[in-house]
VOGU-3710 file (C-alpha; in Angstrom, 3 decimals, decimal comma):
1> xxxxxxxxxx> 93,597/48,699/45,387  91,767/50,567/47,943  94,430/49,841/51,118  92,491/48,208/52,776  93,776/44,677/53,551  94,659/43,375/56,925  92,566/43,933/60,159  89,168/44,669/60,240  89,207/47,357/61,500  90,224/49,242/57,897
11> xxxxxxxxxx> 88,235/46,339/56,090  86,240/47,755/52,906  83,136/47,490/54,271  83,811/49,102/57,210  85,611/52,255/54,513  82,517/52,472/52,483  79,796/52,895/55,610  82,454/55,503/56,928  82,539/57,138/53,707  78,747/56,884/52,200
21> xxxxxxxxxx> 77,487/57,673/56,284  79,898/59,539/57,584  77,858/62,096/58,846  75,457/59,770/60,717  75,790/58,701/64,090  76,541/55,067/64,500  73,345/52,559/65,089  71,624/55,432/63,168  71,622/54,034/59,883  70,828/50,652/61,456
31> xxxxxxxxxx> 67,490/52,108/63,011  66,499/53,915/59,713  65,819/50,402/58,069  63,888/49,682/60,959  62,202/52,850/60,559  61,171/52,261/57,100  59,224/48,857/57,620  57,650/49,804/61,290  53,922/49,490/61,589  53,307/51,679/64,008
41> xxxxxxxxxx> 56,069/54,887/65,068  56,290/56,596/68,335  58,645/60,110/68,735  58,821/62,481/71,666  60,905/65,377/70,440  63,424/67,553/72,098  64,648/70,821/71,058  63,583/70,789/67,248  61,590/68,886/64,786  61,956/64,912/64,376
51> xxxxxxxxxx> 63,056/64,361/60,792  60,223/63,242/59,521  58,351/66,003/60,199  60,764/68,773/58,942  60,167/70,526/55,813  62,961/70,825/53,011  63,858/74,711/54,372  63,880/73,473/58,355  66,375/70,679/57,639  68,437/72,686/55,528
61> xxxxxxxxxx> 68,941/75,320/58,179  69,502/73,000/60,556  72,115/71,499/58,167  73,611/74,878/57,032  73,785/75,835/61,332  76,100/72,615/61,774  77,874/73,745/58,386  78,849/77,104/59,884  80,327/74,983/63,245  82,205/73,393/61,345
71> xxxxxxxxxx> 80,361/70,131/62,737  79,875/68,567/59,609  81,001/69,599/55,702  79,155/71,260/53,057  78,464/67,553/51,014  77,379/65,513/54,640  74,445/68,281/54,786  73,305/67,919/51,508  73,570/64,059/52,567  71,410/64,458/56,110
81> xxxxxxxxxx> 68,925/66,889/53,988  68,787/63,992/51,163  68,235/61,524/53,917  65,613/62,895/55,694  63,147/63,280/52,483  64,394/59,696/51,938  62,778/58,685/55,388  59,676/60,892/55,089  58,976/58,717/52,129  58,086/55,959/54,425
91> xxxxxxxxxx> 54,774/58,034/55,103  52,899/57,382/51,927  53,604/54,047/51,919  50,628/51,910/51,198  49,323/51,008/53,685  51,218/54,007/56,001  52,448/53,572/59,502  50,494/54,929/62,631  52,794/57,564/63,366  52,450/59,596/67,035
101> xxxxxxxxxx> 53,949/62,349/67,999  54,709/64,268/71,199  56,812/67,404/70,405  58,042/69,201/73,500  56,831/72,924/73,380  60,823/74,393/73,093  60,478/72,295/69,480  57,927/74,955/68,647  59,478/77,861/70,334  63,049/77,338/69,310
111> xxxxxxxxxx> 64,131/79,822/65,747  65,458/77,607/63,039  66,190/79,814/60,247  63,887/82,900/59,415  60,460/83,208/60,594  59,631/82,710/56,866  60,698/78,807/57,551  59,440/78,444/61,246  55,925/79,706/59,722  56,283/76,863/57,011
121> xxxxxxxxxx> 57,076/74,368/59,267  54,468/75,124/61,507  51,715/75,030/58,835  53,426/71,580/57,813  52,910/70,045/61,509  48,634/71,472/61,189  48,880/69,188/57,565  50,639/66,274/59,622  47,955/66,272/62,355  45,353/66,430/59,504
131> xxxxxxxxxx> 46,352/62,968/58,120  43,916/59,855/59,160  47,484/57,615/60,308  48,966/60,347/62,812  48,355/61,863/66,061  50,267/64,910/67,112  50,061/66,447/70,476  52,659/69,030/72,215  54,018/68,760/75,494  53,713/71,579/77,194
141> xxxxxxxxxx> 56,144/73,640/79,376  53,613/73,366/82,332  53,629/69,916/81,967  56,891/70,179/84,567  57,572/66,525/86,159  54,310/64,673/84,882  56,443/63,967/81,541  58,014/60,929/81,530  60,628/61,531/79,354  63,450/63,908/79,903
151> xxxxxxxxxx> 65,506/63,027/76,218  64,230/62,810/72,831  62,747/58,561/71,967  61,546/56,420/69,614  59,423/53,508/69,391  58,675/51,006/66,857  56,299/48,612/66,511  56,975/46,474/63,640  54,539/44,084/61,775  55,102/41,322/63,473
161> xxxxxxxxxx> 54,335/42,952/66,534  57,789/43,064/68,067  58,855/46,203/69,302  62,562/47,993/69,236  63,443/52,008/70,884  65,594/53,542/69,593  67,480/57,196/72,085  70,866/58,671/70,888  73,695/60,218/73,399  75,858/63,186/72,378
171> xxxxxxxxxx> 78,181/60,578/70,122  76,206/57,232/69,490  72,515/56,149/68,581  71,426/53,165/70,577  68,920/50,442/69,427  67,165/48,311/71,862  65,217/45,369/70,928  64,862/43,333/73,870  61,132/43,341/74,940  62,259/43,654/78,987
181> xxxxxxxxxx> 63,424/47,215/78,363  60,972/48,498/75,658  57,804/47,791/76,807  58,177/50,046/80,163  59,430/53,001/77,445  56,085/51,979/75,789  54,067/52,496/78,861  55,546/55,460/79,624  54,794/56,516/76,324  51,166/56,230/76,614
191> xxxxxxxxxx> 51,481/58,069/80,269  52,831/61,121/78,110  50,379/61,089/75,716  47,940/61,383/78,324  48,975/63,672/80,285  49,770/66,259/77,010  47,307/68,463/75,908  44,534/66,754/73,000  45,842/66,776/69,740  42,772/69,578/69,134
201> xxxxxxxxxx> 44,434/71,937/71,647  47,614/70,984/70,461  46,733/72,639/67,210  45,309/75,346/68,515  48,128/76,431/70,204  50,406/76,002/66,986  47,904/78,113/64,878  48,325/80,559/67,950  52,202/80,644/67,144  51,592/81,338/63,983
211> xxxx> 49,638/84,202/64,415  52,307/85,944/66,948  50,062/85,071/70,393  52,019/83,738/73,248
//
């Protein structure tokens, strides 16, 4: 019925992930599960806001942006802006994940939408640091070659203690669950988090951007 007979490669499975994620890079969806049952989270952010820290109005200008490129269609927005209050879901679950953050200073510096939105998203990070499972801390521009990290990664630690990373290139999101290569991206994580500013001064310096100081 649905042409799909023959090799695999046009199998129905492999039809309905292309049609119900077609938007999503591959291994994403595979991490997202992942995401969902991980005891403890890890993100160092590039550029803009990881998704689960984006308000409704950031992701949606972000969505509408790839829109007007002509990256993606008017329905696979609405799907990536559906998705990503799906995932934030994950932090009221009972009990919630540790989640840590290190956002590179550009995310905070970079326009997405009107200032109206960036002022609403920056309020929402203040909230995030505010909650009793997170830690949020910005790495700053001055920061220069103490950051370990020069692309956007996550770590997971799930409940059983096993751990998984999880980077994406410009066409394909990689998962890596073999402990030989994740725990020196875990140690490397902890080097970043101390060498950014406190999460205190991190703050500050947000409630600074919202007020117009430098």
């Amino acid at each position: 019925v649905f042409g799909t007979l023959g090799s695999e490669e046009s199998s129905f499975e492999r039809k309905w992930r292309e049609m119900k994620q077609g938007s999503l890079l591959e291994g994403f969806p595979q991490f997202i599960g992942y995401e969902g049952r991980a005891a403890e989270v890890r993100l160092y952010e590039v550029g803009v806001m990881p998704g689960l820290l984006q308000t409704q109005e950031y992701a949606e200008a972000l969505a509408q942006s790839a829109v007007k490129r002509g990256a993606i269609t008017p329905e696979q927005a609405d799907e990536r802006v559906s998705l990503i209050a799906e995932r934030q879901t994950v932090l009221q679950r009972q009990p919630p994940p540790l989640v840590f953050v290190v956002l590179d200073e550009g995310c905070l510096r970079r326009p997405i939408g009107s200032p109206k939105v960036m002022d609403a998203q920056l309020a929402h990070l203040v909230e995030f640091a505010g909650l009793h499972n997170t830690v949020l801390q910005v790495a700053t521009f001055d920061m220069g070659g103490r950051r370990p990290f020069d692309l956007p990664i996550t770590l997971l630690t799930m409940p059983d203690r096993s751990l998984m990373s999880y980077a994406e290139s410009a066409q394909q999101g990689h998962l890596e669950r073999e402990s030989t290569s994740v725990l020196p991206l875990l140690t490397a994580y902890h080097q970043l988090q101390a060498e950014a500013p406190s999460q205190a001064a991190s703050v500050a310096m947000i409630s600074q951007l919202r007020k117009g100081s430098p």
